[in-house]
Every structure is written in C-alpha cells, then in structure tokens.
PyMOL Python script that loads the backbone (N, CA, C, O; Angstrom):
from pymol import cmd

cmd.read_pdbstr("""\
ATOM      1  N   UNK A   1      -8.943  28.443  79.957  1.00  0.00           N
ATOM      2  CA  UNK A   1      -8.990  29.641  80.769  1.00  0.00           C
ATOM      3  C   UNK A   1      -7.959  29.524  81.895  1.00  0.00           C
ATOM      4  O   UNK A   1      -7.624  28.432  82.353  1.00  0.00           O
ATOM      5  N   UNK A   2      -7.515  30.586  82.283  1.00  0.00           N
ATOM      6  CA  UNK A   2      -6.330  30.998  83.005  1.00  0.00           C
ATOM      7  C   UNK A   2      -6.836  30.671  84.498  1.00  0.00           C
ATOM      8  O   UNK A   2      -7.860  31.301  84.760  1.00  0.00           O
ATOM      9  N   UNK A   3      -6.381  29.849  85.539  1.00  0.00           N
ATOM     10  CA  UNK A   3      -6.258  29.578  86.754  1.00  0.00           C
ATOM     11  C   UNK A   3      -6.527  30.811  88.083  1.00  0.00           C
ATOM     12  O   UNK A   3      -5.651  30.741  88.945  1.00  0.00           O
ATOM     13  N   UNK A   4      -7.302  31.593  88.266  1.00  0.00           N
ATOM     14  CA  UNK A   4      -7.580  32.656  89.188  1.00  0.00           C
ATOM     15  C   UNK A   4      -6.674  31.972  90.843  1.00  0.00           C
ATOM     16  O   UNK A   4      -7.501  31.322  91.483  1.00  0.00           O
ATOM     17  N   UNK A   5      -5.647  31.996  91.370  1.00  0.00           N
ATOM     18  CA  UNK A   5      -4.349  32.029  92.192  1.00  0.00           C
ATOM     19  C   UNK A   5      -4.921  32.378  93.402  1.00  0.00           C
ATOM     20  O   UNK A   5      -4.543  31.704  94.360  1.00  0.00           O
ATOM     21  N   UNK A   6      -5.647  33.158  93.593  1.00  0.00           N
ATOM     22  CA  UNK A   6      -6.226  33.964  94.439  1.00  0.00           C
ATOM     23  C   UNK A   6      -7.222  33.937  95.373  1.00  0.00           C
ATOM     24  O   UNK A   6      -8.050  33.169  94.882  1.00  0.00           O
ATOM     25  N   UNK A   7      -7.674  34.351  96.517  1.00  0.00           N
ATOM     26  CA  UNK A   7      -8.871  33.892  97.476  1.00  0.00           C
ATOM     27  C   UNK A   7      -9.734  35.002  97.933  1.00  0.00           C
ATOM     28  O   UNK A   7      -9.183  36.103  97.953  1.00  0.00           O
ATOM     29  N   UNK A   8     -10.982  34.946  98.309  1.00  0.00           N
ATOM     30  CA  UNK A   8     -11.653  35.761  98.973  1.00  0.00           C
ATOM     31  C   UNK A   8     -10.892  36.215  99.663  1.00  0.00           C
ATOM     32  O   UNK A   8      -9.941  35.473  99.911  1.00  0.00           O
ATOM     33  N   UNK A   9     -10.880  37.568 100.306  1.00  0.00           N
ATOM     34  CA  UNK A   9      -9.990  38.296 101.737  1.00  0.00           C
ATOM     35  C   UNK A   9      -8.615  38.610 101.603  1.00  0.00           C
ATOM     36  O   UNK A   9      -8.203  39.509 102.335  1.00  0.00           O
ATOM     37  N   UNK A  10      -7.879  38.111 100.892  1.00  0.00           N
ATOM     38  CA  UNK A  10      -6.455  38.234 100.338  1.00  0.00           C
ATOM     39  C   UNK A  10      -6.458  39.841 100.381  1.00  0.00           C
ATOM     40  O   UNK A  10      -7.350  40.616 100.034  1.00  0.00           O
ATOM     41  N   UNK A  11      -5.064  40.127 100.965  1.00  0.00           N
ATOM     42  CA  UNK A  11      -4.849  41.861 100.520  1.00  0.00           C
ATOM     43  C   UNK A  11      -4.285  41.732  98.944  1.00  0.00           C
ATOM     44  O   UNK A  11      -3.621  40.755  98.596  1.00  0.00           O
ATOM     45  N   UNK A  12      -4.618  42.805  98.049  1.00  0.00           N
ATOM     46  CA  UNK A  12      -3.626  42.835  96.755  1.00  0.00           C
ATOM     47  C   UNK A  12      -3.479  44.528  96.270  1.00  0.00           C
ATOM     48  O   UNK A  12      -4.279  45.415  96.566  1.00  0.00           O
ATOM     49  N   UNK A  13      -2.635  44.631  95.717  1.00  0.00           N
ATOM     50  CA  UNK A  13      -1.983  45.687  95.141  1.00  0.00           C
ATOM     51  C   UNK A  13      -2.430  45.606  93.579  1.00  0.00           C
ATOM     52  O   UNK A  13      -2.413  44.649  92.805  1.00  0.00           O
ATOM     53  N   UNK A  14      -2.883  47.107  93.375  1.00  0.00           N
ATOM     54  CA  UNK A  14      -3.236  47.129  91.753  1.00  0.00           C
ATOM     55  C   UNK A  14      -2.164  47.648  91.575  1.00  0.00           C
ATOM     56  O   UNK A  14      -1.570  48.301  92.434  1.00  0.00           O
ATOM     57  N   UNK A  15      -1.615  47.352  90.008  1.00  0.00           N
ATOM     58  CA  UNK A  15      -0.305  47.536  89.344  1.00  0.00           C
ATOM     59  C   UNK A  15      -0.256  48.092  87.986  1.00  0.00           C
ATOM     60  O   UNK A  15       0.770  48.523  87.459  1.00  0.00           O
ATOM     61  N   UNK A  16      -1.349  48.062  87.483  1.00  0.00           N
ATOM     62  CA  UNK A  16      -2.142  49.057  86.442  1.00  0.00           C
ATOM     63  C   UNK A  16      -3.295  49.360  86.054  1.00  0.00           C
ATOM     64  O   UNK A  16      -4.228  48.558  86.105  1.00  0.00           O
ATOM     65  N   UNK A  17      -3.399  50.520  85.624  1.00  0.00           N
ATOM     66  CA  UNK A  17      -4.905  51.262  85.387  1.00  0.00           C
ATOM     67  C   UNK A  17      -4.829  52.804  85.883  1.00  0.00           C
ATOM     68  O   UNK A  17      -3.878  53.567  86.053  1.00  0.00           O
ATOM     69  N   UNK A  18      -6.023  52.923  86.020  1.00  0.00           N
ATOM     70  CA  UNK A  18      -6.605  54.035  86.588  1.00  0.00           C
ATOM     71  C   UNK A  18      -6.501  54.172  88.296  1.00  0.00           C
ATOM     72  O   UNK A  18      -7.146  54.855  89.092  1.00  0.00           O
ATOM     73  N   UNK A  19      -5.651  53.432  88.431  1.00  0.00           N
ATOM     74  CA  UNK A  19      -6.196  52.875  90.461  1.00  0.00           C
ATOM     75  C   UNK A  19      -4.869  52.308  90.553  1.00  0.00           C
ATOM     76  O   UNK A  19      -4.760  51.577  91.538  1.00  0.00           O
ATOM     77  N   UNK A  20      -3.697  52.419  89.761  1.00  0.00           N
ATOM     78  CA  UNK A  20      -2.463  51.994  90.031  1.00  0.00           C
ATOM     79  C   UNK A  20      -1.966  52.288  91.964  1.00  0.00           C
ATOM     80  O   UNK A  20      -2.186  53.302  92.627  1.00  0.00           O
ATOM     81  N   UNK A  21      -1.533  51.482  92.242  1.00  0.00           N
ATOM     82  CA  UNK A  21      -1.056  51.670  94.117  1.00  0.00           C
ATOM     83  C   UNK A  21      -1.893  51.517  94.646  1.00  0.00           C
ATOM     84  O   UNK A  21      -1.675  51.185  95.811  1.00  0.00           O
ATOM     85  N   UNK A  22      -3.304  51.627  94.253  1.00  0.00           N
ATOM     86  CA  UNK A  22      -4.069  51.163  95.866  1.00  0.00           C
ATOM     87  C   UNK A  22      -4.449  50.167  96.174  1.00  0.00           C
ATOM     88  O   UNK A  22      -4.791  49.421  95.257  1.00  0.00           O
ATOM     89  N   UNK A  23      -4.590  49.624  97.719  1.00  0.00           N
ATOM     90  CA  UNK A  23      -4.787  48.428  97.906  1.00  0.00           C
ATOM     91  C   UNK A  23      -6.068  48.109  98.278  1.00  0.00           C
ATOM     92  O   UNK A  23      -6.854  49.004  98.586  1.00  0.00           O
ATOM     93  N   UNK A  24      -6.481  46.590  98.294  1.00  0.00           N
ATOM     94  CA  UNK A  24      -7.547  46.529  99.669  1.00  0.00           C
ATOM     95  C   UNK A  24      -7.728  44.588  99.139  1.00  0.00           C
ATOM     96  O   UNK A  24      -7.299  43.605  98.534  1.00  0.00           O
ATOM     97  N   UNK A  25      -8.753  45.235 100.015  1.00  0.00           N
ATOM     98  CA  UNK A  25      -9.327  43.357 100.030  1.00  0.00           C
ATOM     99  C   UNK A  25      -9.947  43.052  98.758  1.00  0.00           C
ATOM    100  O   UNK A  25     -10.527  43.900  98.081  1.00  0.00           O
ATOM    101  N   UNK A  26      -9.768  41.326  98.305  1.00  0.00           N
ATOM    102  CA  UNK A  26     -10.820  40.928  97.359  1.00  0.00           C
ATOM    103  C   UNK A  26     -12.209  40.645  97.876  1.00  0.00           C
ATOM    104  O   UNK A  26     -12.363  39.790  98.748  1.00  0.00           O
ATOM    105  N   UNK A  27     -13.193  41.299  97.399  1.00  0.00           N
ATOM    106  CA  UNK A  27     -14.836  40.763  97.895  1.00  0.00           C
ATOM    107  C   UNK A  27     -15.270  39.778  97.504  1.00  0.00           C
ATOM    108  O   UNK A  27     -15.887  38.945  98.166  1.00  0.00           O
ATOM    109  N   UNK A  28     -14.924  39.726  96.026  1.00  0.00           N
ATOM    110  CA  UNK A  28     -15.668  38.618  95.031  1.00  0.00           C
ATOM    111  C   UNK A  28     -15.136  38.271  94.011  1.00  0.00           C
ATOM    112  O   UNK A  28     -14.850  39.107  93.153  1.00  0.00           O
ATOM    113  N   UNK A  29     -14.858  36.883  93.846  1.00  0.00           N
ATOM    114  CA  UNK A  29     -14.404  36.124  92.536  1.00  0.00           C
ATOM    115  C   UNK A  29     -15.158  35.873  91.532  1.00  0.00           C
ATOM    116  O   UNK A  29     -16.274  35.618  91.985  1.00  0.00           O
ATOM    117  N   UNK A  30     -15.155  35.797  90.249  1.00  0.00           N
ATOM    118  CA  UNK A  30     -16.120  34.999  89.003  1.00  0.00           C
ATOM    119  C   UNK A  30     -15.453  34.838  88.347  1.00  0.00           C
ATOM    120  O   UNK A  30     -14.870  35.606  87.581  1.00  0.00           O
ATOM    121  N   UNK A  31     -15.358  33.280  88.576  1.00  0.00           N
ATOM    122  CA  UNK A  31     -14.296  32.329  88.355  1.00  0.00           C
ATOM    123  C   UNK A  31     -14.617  31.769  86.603  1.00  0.00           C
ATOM    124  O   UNK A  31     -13.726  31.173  85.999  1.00  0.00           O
ATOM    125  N   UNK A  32     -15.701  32.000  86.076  1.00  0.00           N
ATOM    126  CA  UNK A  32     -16.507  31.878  84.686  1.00  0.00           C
ATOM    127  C   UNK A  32     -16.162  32.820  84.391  1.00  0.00           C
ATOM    128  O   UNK A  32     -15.977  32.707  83.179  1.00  0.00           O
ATOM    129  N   UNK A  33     -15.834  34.112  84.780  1.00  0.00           N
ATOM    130  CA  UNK A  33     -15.904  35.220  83.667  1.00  0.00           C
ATOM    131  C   UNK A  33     -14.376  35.858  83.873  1.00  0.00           C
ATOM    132  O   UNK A  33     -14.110  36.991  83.472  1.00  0.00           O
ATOM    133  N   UNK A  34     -13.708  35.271  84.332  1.00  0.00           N
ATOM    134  CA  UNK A  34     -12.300  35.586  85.084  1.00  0.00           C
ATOM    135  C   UNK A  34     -11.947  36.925  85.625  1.00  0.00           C
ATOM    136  O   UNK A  34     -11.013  37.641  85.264  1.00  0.00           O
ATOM    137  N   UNK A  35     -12.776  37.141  86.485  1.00  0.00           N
ATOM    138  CA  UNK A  35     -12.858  38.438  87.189  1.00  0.00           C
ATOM    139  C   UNK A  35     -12.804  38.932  88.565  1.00  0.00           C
ATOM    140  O   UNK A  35     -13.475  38.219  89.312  1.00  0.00           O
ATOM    141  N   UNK A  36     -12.258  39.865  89.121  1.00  0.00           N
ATOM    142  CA  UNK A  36     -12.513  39.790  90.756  1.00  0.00           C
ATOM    143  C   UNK A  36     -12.851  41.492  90.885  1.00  0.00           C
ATOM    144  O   UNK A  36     -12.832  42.433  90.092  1.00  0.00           O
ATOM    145  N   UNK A  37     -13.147  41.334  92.249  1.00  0.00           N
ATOM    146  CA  UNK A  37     -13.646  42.879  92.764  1.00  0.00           C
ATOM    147  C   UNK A  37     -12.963  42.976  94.188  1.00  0.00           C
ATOM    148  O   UNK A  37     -13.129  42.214  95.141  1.00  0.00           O
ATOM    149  N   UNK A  38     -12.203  44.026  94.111  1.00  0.00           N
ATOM    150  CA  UNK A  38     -11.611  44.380  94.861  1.00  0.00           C
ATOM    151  C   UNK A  38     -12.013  46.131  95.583  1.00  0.00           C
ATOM    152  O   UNK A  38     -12.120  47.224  95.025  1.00  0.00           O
ATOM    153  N   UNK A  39     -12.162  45.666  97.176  1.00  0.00           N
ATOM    154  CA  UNK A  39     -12.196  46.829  97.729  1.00  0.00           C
ATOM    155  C   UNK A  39     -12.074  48.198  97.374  1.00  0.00           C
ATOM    156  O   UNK A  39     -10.917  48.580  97.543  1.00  0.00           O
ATOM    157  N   UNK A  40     -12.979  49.247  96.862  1.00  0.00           N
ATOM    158  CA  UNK A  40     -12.296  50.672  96.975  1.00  0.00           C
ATOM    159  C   UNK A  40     -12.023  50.965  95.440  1.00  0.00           C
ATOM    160  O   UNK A  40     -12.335  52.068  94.991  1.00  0.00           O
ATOM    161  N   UNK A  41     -11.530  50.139  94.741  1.00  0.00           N
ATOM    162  CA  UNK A  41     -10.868  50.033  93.213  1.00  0.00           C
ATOM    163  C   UNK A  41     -11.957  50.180  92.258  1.00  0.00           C
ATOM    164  O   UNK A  41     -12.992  49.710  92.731  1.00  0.00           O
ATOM    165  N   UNK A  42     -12.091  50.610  91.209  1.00  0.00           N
ATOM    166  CA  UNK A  42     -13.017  50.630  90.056  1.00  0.00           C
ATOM    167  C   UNK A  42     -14.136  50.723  90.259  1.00  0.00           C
ATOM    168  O   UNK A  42     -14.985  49.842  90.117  1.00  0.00           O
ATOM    169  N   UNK A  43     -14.339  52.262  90.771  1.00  0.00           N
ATOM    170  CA  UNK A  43     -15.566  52.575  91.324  1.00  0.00           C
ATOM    171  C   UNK A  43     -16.328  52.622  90.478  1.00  0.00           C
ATOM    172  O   UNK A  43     -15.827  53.108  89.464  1.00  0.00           O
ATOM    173  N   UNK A  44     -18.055  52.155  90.301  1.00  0.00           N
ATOM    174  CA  UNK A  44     -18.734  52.565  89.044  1.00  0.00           C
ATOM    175  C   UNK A  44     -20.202  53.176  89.757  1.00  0.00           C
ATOM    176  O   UNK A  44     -20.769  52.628  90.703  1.00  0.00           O
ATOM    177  N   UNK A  45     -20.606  54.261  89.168  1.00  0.00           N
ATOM    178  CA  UNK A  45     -21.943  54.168  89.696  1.00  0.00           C
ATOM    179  C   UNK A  45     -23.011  54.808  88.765  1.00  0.00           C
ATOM    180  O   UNK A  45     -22.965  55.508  87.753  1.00  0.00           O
ATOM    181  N   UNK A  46     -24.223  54.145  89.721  1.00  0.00           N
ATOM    182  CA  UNK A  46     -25.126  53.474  88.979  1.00  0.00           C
ATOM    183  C   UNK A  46     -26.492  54.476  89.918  1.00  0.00           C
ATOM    184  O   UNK A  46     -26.611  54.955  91.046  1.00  0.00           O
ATOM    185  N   UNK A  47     -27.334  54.399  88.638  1.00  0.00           N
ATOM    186  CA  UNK A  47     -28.395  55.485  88.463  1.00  0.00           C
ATOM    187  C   UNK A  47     -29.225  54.550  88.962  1.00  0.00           C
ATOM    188  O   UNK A  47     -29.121  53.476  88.370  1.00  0.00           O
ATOM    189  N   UNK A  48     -30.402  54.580  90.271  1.00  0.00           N
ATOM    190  CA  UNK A  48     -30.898  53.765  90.788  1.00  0.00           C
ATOM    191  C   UNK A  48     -32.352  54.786  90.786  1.00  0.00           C
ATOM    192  O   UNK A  48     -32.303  55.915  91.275  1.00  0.00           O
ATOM    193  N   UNK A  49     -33.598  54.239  90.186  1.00  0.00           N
ATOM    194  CA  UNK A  49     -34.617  54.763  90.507  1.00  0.00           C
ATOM    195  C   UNK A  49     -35.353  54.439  91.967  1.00  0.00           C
ATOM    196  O   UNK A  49     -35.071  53.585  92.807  1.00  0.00           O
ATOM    197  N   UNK A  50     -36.117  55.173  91.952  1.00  0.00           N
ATOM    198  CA  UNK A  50     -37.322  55.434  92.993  1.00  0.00           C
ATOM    199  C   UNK A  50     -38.071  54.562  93.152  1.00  0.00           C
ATOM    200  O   UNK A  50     -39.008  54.606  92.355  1.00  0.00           O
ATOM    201  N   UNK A  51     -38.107  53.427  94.118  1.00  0.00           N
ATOM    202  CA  UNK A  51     -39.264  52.134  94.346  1.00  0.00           C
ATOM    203  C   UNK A  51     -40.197  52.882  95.437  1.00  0.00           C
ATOM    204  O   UNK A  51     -39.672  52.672  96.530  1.00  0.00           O
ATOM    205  N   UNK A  52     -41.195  53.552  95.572  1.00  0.00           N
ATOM    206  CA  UNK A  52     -42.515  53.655  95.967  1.00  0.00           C
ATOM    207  C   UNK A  52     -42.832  52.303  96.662  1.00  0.00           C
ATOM    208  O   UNK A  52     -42.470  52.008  97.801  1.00  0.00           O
ATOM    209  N   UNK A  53     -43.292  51.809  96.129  1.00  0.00           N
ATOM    210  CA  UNK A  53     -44.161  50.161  96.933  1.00  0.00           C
ATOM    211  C   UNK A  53     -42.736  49.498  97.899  1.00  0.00           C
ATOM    212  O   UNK A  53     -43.092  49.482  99.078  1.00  0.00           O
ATOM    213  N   UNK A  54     -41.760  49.141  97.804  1.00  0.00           N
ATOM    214  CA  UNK A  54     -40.794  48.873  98.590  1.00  0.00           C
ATOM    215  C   UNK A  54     -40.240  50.454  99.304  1.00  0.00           C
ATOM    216  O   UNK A  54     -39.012  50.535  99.318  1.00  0.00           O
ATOM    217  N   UNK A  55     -40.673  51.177  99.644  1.00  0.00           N
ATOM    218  CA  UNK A  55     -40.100  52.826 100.047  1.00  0.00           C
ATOM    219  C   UNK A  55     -38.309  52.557 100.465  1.00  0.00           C
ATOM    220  O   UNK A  55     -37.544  52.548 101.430  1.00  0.00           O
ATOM    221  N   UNK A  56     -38.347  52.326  98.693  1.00  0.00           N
ATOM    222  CA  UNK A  56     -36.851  53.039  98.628  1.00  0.00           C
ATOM    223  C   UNK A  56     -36.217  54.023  97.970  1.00  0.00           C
ATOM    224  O   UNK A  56     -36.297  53.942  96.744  1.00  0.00           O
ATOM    225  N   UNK A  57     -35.671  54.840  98.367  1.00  0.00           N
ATOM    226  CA  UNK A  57     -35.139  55.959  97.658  1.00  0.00           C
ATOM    227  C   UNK A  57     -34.457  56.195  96.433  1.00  0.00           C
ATOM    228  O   UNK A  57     -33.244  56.364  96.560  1.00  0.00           O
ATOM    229  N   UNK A  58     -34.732  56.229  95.742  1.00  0.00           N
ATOM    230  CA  UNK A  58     -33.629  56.642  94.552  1.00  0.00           C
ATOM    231  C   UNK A  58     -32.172  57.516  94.491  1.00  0.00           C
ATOM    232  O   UNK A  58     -31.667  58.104  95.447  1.00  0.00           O
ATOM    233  N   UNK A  59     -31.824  57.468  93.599  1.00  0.00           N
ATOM    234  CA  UNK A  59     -30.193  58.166  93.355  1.00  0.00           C
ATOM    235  C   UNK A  59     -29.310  57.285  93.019  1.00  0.00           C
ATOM    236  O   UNK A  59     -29.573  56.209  92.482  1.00  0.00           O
ATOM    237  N   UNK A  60     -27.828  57.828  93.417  1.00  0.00           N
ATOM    238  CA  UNK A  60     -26.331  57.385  92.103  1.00  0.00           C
ATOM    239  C   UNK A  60     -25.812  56.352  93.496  1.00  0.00           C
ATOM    240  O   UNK A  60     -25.484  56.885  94.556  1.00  0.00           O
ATOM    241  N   UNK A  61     -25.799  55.268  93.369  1.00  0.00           N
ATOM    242  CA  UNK A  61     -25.350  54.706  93.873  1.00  0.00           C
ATOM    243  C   UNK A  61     -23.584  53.909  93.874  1.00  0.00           C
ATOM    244  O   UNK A  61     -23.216  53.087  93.035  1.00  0.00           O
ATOM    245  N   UNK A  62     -22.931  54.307  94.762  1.00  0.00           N
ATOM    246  CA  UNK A  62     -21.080  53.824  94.098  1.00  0.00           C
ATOM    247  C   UNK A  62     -20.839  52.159  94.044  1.00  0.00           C
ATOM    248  O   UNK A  62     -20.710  51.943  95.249  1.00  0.00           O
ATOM    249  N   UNK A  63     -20.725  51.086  93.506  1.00  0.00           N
ATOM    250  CA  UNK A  63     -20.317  49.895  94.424  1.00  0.00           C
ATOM    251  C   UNK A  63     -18.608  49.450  93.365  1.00  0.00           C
ATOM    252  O   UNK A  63     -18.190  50.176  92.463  1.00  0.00           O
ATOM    253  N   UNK A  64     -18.150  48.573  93.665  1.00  0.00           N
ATOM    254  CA  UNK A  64     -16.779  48.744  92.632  1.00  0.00           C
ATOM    255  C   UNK A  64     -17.170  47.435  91.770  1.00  0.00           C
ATOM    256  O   UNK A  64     -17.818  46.404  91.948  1.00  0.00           O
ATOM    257  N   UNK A  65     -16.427  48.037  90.745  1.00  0.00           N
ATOM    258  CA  UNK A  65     -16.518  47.227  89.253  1.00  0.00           C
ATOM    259  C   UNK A  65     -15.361  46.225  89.426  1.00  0.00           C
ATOM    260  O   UNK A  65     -14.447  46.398  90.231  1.00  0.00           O
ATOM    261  N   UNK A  66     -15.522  44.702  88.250  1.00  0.00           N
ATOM    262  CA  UNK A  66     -14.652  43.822  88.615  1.00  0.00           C
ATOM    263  C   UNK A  66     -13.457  44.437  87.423  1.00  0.00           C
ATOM    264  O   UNK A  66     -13.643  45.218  86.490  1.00  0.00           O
ATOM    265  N   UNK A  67     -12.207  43.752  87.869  1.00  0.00           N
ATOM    266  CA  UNK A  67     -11.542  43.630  86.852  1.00  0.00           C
ATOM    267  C   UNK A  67     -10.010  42.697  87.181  1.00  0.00           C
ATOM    268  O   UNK A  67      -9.787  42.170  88.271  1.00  0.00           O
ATOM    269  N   UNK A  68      -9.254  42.653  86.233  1.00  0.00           N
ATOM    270  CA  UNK A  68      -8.659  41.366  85.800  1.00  0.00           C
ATOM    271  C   UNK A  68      -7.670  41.308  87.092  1.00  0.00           C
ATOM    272  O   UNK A  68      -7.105  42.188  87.741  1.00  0.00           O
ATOM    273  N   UNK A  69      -7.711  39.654  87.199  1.00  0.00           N
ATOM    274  CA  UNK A  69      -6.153  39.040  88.180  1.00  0.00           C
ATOM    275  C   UNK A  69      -4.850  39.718  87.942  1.00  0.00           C
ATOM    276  O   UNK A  69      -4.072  40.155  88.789  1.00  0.00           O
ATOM    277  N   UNK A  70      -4.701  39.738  86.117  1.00  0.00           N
ATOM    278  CA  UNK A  70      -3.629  39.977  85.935  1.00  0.00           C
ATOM    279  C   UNK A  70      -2.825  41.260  86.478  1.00  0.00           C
ATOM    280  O   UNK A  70      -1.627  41.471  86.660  1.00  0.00           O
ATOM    281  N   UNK A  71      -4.246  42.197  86.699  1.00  0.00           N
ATOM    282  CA  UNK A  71      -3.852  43.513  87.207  1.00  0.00           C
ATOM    283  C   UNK A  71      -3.434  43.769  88.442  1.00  0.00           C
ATOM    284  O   UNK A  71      -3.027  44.922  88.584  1.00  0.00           O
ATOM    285  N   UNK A  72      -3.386  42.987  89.527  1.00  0.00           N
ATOM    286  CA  UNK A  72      -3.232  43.260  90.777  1.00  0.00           C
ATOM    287  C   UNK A  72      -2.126  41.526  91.442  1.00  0.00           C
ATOM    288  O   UNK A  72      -2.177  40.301  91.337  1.00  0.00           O
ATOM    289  N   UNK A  73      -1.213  42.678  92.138  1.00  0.00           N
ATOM    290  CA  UNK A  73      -0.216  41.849  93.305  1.00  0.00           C
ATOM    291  C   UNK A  73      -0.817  41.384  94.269  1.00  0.00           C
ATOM    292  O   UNK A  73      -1.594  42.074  94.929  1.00  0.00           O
ATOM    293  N   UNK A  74      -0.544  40.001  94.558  1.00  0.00           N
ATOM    294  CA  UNK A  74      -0.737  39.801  95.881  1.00  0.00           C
ATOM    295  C   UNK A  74       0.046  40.377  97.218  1.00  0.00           C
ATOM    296  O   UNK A  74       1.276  40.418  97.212  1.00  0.00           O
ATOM    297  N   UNK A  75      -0.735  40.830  98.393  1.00  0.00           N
ATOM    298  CA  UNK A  75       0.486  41.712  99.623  1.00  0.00           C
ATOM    299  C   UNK A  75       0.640  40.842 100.478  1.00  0.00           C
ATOM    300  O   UNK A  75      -0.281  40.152 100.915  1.00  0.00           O
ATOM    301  N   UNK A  76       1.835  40.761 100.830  1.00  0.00           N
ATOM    302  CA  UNK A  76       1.801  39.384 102.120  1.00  0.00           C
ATOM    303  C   UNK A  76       1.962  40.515 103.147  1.00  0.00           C
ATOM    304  O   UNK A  76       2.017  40.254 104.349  1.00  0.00           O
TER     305      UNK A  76
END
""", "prot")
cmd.dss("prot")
cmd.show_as("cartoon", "prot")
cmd.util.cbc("prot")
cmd.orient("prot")
C-alpha cells in the first residue's frame, strides 16, 4: 500500500472530481483504508432518525465523505 505524504491540518487543493479547486484543511486520515477527509469537499448526507430516550432530533444531516491522496495538492 501506497505511503499517505500527508498530515492532519495541512491545507490541500483538490485536482479532480466533482470539487475540482476547492480547498481546505485535512480532518482525518485512514491510513488502513488509504483515505482522507478533507474540509468542505465530498459532501454526503445522511438520513438520521429520531432518538426519543436521548431527545435528539432527527433529519439529513451533511458531514464530508473521504476520498483519495491521489486527488488533492498539497498548498504551501
């Protein structure tokens, strides 16, 4: 498996996809599944039910999806 280069907090530039040019911070590495999540980028969201006994609310919740090193520049 391919060497992840990269660190928590680093700015990077996506360079293809759906999200080509935008930037932001890395949040999270998974260094087993060779993946990172980056700020703002690959938004996914997710259908969250209604917890009653914990009184939490339900609905579509946004958080961003991981995806590959290869896709994104590092910004100095």
């Amino acid at each position: 498996m391919e060497r992840i280069r990269l660190k928590k907090g680093d700015l990077v530039e996506v360079i293809t996809g759906d999200d080509r040019g935008k930037t932001g911070k890395i949040l999270r590495i998974d260094r087993q599944r060779g993946r990172i999540t980056v700020q703002g980028v690959n938004m996914i969201k997710k259908h969250k039910k209604r917890n009653p006994q914990a009184n939490q609310p339900g609905g579509i919740i946004e958080h961003e999806g991981f995806i590959h090193p290869s896709n994104v520049r590092l910004v100095k």
